[in-house]
N, C-alpha and C positions, 0 to 999 in steps of 0.2 A: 504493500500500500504506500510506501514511503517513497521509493520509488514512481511509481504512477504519479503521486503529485509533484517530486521532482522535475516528470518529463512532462506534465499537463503545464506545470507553472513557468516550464521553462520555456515552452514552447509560444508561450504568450509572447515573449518580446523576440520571437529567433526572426530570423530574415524568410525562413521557410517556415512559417507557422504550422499549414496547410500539412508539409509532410512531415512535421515533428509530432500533430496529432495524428497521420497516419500511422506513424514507428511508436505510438502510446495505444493507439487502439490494437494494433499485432502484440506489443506484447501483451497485453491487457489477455485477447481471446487467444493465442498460442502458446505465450509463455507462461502463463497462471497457473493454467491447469494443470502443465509436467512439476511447476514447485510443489502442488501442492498432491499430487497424486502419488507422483514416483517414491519421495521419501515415504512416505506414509506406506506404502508397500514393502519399500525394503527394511522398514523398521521392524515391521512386522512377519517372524520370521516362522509362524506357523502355516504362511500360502506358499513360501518359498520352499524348492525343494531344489536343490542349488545342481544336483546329476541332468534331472528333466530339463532345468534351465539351459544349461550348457549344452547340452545335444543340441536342443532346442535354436541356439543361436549359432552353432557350428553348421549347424544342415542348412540354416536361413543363409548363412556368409558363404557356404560352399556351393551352395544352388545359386545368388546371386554370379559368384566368385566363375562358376564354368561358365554362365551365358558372359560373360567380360570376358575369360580369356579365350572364348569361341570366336566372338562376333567382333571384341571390341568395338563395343557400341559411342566410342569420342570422336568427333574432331576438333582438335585444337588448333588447324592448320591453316584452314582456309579464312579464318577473322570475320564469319558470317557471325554473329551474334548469335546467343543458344535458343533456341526454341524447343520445349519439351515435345520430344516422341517419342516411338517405338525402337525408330533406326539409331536415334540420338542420342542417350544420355548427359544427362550432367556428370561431368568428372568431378566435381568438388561436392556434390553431392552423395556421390556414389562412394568417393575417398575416404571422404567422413563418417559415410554411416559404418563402414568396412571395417575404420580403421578404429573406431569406437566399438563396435562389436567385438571384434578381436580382442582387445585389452578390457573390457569388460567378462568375455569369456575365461581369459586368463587368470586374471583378477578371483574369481567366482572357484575356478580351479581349483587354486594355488590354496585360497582362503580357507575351502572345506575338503581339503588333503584327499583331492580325488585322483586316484593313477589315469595319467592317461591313456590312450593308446592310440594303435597305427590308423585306427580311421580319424579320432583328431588332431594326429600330428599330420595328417595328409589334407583336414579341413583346415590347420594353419598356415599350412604351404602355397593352398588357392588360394586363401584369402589376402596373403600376402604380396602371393605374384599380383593379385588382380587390383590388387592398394598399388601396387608397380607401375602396371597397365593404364591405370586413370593418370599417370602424372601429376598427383595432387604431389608436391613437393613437402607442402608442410606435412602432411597426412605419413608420409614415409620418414621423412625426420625424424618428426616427433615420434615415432614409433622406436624409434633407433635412440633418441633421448630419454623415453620412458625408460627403457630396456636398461639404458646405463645405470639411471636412477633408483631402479629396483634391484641390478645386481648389487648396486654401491653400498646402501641404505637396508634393503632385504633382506639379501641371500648369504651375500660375504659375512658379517656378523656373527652370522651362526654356523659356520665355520671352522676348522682347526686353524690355526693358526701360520702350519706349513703349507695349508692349502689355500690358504689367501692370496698366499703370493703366485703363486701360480693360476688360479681363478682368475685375478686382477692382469695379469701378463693375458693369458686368452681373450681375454674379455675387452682391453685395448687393442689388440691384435686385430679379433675378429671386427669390430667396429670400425677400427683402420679402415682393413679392406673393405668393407661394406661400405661405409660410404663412399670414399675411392671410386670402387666400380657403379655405384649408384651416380656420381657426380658425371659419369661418361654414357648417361644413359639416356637419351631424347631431350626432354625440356629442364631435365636435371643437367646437365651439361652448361645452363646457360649460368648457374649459380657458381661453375669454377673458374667463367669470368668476372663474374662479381668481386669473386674472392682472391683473384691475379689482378684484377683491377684495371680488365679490358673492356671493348668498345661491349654493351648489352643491345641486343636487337629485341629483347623478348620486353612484349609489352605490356603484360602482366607484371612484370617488377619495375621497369620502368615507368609505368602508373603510378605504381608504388611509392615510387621516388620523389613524382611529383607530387602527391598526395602529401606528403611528408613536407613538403617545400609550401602547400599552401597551409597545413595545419600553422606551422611557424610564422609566417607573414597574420595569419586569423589571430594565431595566440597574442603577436604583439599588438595589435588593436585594441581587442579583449583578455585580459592577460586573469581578472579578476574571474568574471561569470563567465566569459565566454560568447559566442553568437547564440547561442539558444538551441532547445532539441532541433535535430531538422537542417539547420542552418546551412550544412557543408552541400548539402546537394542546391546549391546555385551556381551561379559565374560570376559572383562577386570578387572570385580571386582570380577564376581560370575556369571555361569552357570544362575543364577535366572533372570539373563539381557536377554537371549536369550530367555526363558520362557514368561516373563512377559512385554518386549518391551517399559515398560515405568512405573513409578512407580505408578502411579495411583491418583497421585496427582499433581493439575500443580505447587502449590508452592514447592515440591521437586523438579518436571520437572526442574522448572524454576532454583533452586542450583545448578543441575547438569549437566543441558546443557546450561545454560547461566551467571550461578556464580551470584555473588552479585548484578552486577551490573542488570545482567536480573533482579533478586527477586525486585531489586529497580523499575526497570521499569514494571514490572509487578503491582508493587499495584500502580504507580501512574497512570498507565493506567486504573484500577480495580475504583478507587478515581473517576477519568472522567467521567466514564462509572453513576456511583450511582449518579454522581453531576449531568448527563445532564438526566439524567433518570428521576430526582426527579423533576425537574423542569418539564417537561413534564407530567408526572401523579405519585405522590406521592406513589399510590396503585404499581403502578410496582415495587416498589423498594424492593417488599416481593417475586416477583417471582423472580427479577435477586438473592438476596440472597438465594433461594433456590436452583438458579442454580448454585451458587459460591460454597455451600454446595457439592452440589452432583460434582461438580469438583473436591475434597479434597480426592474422594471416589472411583471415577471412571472415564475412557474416558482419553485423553492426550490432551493436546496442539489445537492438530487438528479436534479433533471431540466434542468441547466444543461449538457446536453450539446455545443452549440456553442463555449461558452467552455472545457473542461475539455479537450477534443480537446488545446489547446494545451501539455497537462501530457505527451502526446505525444513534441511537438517538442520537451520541455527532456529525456524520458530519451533518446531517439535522439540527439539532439546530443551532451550530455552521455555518451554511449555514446561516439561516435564521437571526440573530443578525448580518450576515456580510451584511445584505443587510437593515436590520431597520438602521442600521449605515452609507450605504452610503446615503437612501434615506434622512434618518437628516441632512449628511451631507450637501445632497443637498439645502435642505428648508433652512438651515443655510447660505449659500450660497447663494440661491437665495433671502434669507431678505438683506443680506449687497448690495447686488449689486442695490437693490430700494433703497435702501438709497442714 
């Protein structure tokens, strides 16, 4: 709710009023309902039955996963603009949901010490290749950054102490390579000019860039509140506002339609979110991070449905410590009064 008047109140003065109430009404009817549904399910752990789940989403990812690497349903090449079809898909669409299912699969695994076997280490392989196939770059990173963060933080730990050292050797090793050869791969190729710091033809990051170049010019205008929800999709700085409707990052988002003071409420919001997270199950805190990843990368404000879920877990938490608290209060209360 705090939120919602945030983006209702901000939108009043933004330069795009119009689509700052549009990006308040989406999240309003899409993202509401996964805050408040998703946690409330998995808090609840007498529907879950964590073997059924996991098939469950291995068959989903490995059935999506062969029509991808049958058909290869993207093109990235030709610069038509995407229109949803049969023949077409969304690669960042299809990236994310893939690459969210997989590490939620795993997740769920790992969590309730299930063995696996050759049919879901062959449903990780497709779904992996096929996180490949779409080109989503962050989507295959980030999977490659999860992976480190869970061996580092996870697995090593609990470890002997001889085997550490070698765990940690494979484990830089393998990641080496893996990136390496991912970086020589299609549209991933274009990020090892990035990072030699050659000419970029690829107009997906170089959008980027400029996006990046108008957020900065906005923040110095408005450096306090900001332009308002909405604001960034005009041409008040560059034609590229009209085009791209938001920069594709919400900590730009946040500079440019909400100023410092957003960016400040934004991570101590982000802070909440990981603290009531962790307390509830330790292992999530690798999915919301990979959802805060793929927010840097892609989607806006309003359609960060994976990371917002977690606003969830801070009212049910928070629900529940306000009620251990009155009942103590109570018992407290009812010991002085037999006295």
């Amino acid at each position: 709710s705090v939120m919602l008047i945030i983006f209702s109140a901000s939108s009043l003065f933004s330069t795009n009023s119009d689509f700052g109430f549009e990006k308040t009404l989406n999240f309003l009817l899409f993202q509401v309902p996964p805050i408040i549904i998703v946690p409330s399910l998995l808090m609840n752990k007498t529907i879950i039955d964590a073997g059924r789940l996991t098939k469950f989403l291995l068959s989903l990812g490995a059935l999506i996963a062969l029509i991808v690497i049958v058909f290869i349903p993207f093109d990235q090449s030709s610069g038509i603009a995407y229109v949803p079809s049969i023949k077409r898909w969304s690669h960042v669409f299809t990236g994310r949901f893939l690459s969210v299912l997989i590490i939620i699969s795993f997740l769920i695994t790992y969590a309730g010490k299930l063995k696996p076997n050759i049919w879901q280490f062959t449903s990780y392989i497709l779904i992996l290749t096929a996180v490949l196939l779409t080109e989503l770059r962050a989507a295959a990173l980030g999977i490659i950054f999860i992976s480190f963060l869970f061996i580092v933080f996870e697995y090593l730990p609990k470890q002997p102490r001889k085997t550490k050292i070698y765990i940690t050797l494979a484990t830089i090793a393998v990641l080496a390579l893996t990136t390496s050869l991912l970086l020589s791969f299609g549209r991933f190729a274009e990020l090892q000019k990035l990072i030699e710091g050659g000419a970029l033809t690829d107009g997906s990051i170089l959008s980027r860039i400029d996006a990046a170049k108008i957020v900065w010019e906005g923040f110095k205008d408005a450096p306090i509140l900001g332009h308002g929800f909405g604001s960034f999709y005009s041409d008040c700085y560059s034609s590229l506002g009209l085009m791209m409707k938001y920069p594709h990052n919400i900590f730009l988002e946040a500079i440019f339609e909400f100023g410092i003071i957003g960016l400040i409420a934004l991570l101590i919001l982000l802070y909440i979110i990981f603290r009531y997270v962790a307390r509830y199950n330790r292992l999530l805190i690798y999915f919301f991070s990979f959802s805060l990843w793929m927010s840097m990368f892609s989607k806006d404000f309003a359609t960060q449905s994976f990371l917002w879920i977690g606003i969830g877990f801070v009212s049910l938490i928070g629900e529940k410590d306000q009620r251990r608290k009155g009942e103590k209060d109570k018992r407290l209360k009812g010991g002085r009064d037999s006295i």
